[in-house]
C-alpha positions in Angstrom: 146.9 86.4 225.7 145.9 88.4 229.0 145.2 92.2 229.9 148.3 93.1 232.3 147.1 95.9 234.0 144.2 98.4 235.0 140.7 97.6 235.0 140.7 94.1 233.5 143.6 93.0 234.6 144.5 89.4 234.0 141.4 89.1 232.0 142.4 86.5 228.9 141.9 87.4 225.7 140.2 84.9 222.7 143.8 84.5 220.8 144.2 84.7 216.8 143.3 81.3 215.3 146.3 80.3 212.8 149.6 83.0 211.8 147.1 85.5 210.5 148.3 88.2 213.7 151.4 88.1 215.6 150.8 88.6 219.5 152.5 90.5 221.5 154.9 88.8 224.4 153.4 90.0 227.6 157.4 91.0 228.6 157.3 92.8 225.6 153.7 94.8 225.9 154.6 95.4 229.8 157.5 97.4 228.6 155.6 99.4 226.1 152.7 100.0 228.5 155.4 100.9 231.2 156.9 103.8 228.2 153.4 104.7 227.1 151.7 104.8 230.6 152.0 108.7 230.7 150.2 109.0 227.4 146.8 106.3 227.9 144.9 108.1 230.8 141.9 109.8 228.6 143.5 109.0 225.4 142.4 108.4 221.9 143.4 105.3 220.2 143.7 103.6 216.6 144.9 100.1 217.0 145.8 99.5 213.2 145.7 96.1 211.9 144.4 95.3 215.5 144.2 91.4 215.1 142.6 90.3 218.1 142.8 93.7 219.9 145.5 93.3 222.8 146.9 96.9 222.2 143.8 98.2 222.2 142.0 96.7 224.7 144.7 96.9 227.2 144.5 100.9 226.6 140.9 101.1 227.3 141.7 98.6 230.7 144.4 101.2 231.8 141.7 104.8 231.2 141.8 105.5 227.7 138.8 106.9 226.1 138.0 105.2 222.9 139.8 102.9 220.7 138.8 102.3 216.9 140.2 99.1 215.7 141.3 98.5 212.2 141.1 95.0 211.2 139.9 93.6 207.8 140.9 89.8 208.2 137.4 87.9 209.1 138.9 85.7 211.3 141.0 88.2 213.5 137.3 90.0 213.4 135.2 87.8 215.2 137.8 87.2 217.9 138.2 90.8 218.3 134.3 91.7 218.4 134.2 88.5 220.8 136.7 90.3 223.1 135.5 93.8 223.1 132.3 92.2 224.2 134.0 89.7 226.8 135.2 92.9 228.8 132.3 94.5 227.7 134.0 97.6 226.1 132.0 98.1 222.9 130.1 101.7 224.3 134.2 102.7 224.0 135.4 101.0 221.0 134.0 101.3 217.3 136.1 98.4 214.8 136.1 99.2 211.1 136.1 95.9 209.3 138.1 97.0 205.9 141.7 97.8 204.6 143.1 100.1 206.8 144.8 101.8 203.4 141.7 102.2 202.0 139.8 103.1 204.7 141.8 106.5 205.5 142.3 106.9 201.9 138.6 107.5 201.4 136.8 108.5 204.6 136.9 111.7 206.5 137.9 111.7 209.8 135.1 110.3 211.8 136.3 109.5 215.3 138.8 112.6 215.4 142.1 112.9 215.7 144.2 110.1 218.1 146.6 110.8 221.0 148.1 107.4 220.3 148.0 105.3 216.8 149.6 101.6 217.1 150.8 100.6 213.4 151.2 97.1 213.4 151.0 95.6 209.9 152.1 92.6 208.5 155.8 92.2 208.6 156.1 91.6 204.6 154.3 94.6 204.2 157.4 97.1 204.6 158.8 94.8 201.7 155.4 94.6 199.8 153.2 98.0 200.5 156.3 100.6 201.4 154.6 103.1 199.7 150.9 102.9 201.1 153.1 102.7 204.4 154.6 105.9 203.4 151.2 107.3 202.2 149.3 106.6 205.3 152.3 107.9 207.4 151.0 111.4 206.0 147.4 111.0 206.2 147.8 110.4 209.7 150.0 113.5 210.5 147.7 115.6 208.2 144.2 114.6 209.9 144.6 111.8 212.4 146.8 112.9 215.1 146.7 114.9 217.7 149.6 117.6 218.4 151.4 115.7 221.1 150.4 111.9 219.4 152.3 109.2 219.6 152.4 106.5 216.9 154.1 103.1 217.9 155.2 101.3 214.2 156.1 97.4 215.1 158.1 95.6 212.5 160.9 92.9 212.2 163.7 94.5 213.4 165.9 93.3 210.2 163.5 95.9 208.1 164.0 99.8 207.9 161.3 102.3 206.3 161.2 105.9 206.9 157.2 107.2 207.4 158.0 110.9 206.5 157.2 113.3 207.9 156.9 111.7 211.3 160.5 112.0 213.0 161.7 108.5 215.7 161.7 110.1 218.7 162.7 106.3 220.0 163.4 103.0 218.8 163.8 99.4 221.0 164.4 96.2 219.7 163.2 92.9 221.2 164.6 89.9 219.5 163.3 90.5 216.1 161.0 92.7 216.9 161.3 96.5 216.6 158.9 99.4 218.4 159.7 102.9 216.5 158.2 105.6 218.3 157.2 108.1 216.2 155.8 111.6 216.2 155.3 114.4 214.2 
């Protein structure tokens, strides 16, 4: 695992230990950074069940403000906090160390709203937790999101599950994988 572009470019990351977090192919993340390039510059970010922080961190090496990680998993943790302080980062990332369901469920909105929200939960979770998918779907477009925002939902491609009321303003597949990209 490696930052591709921007400030820390080529910089390796700590990867997960285990199959607790799925990373990202760096064929794959070039082509989302290339579609989401336009959007990082100054930008806002929740990296949602972050795992080891690749999203995030490579938005805060290519300009974006701030990115508050969601991770409750121990292990993915530590490797994350060991990352952010690798590239020295921490002054522009905050991680929040609980169940990204609960967590907007119950707090206010603390790091206003985000220009870009990456939702990457567990695959079995669109089989599992469809409805706290759908529920945090809303939260975010009633609090979280800025007008323009951008949320990127990865999942196996073989799943489907609608986050109303965001609208798929695109959708690519690689191998299994599936990017939605939604907005409000």
């Amino acid at each position: 695992m490696r930052i591709i572009a921007g400030e820390f470019r080529g910089r390796q990351l700590l990867p997960p230990e285990g199959d607790v977090t799925r990373p990202i192919t760096d064929r794959v993340k070039q082509s989302l950074f290339d579609i989401l390039a336009p959007y990082i510059e100054g930008a806002r970010v929740y990296d949602c069940f972050a795992g080891t922080g690749s999203m995030g961190l490579e938005c805060l090496s290519r300009g974006a403000a701030h990115v508050t990680f969601f991770e409750s998993d121990r292990s993915a943790v530590s490797r994350l906090q060991k990352n952010i302080d690798l590239l020295k980062v921490g002054s522009r990332s905050r991680v929040v160390k609980e169940d990204v369901f609960r967590w907007f469920g119950a707090n206010a909105n603390q790091d206003g709203v985000a220009d870009l929200i990456f939702l990457d939960p567990p695959y079995r979770f669109l089989r599992e937790r469809p409805d706290d998918l759908r529920s945090l779907s809303k939260t975010f477009a009633a609090s979280y999101m800025a007008p323009d925002a951008l949320i990127i939902f990865r999942h196996d491609a073989a799943d489907a599950l609608a986050l109303p009321p965001l609208n798929l303003a695109d959708l690519r597949d690689y191998g299994s994988m599936r990017l939605e990209f939604l907005r409000r």
